[in-house]
N, C-alpha and C positions, 0 to 999 in steps of 0.2 A: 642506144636502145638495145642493143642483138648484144652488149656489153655483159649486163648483169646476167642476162639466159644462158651465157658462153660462163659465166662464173657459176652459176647455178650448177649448169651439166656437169662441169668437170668438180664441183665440189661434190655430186655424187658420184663420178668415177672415182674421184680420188678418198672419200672417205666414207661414205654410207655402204658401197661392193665389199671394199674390203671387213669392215665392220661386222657386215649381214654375213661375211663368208667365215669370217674366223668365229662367231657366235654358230653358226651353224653347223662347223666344224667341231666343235667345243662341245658342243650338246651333244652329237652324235656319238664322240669318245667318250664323256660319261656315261653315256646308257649302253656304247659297248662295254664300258669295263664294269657297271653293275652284273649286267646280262653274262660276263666271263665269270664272275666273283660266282655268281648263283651257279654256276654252270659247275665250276669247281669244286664248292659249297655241297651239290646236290651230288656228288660222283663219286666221293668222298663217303659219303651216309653208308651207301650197298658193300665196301669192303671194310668198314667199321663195325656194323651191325654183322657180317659173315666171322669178324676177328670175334666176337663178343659171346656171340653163338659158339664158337669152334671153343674157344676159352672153356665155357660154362662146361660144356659135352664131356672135356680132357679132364676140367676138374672132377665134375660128377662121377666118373668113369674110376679114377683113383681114390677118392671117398670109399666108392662101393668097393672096389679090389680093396682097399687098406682095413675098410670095416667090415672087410664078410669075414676075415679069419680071428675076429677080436673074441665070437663068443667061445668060441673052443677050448679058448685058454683058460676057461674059467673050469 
């Protein structure tokens, strides 16, 4: 009788712990590495959009110097 309860226990030591640990494992490092990816993703945005800015400024900036002396020459 205490036979199959002794087979039972150790077939949940031996394969539902480990199972439920590496599934649980497993879920936790993909939602770390989504949660890094965003992380990354979003930190990226504020020296991108500062590059784009600073770009347009330098362009504008030589535009106006290269086309203020254009009418003179006429």
């Amino acid at each position: 009788n205490d036979g199959w309860i002794m087979n039972l226990v150790l077939g949940v030591m031996y394969i539902l712990f480990p199972l439920s640990w590496f599934g649980m494992m497993g879920w936790t490092g993909v939602h770390l590495g989504n949660f890094a990816t965003q992380i990354v993703g979003d930190g990226a945005k504020l020296p991108q959009t500062a590059g784009n800015e600073g770009g347009k400024q330098i362009k504008d900036a030589a535009v106006s110097v290269i086309t203020k002396g254009k009418g003179k020459l006429k």
